[in-house]
C-alpha positions in Angstrom: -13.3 -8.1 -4.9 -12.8 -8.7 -1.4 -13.5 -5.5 0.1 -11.7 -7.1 3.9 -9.0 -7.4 2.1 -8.4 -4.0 0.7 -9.6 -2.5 3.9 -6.5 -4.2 6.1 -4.4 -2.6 3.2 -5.3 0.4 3.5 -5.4 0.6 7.4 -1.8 -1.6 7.2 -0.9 1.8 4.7 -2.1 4.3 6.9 -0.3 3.1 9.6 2.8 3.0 8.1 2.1 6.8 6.9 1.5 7.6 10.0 5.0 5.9 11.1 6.5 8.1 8.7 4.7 10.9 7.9 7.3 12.6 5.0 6.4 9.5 3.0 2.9 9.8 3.5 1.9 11.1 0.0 3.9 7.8 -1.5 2.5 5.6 0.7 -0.7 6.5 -0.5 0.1 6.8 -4.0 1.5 3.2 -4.1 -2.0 2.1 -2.2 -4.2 4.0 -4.8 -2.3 2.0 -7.5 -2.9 -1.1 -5.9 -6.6 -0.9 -5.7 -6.8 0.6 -8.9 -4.9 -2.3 -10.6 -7.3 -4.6 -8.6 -10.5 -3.2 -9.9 -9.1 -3.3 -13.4 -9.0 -7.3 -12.9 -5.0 -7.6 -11.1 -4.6 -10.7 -9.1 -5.4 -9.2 -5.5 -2.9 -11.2 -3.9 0.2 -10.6 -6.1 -1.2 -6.5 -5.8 -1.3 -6.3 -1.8 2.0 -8.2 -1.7 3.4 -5.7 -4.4 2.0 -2.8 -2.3 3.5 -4.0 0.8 7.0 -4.7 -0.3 7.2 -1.7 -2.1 6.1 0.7 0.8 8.4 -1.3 3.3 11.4 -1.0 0.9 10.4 3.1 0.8 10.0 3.3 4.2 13.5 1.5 4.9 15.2 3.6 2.1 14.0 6.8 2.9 12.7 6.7 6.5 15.5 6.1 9.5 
């Protein structure tokens, strides 16, 4: 696993939690699931873009 990679995700995450803090909880929650499914042998790059959409597309639902 390339730890560099999951670091930048997770500061890319926190910043975004940070942006909107009422989503925080999610934001993490969708970031947890990303590693997790990562470590349990994922494609890392098809997990980090999955992560990314889907807390962009939270944040631009639920977060004006």
């Amino acid at each position: 696993m390339n730890e560099n990679r999951i670091e930048e995700l997770t500061k890319w995450a926190k910043s975004k939690a940070k942006v909107c803090p009422n989503l925080a909880e999610e934001i993490i929650d969708l970031l947890r699931l990303a590693i997790d499914e990562i470590e349990q042998g994922a494609s890392m790059q098809n997990e980090i873009h999955l992560c990314m959409s889907n807390i962009e597309e939270l944040i631009k639902e639920n977060c004006n």
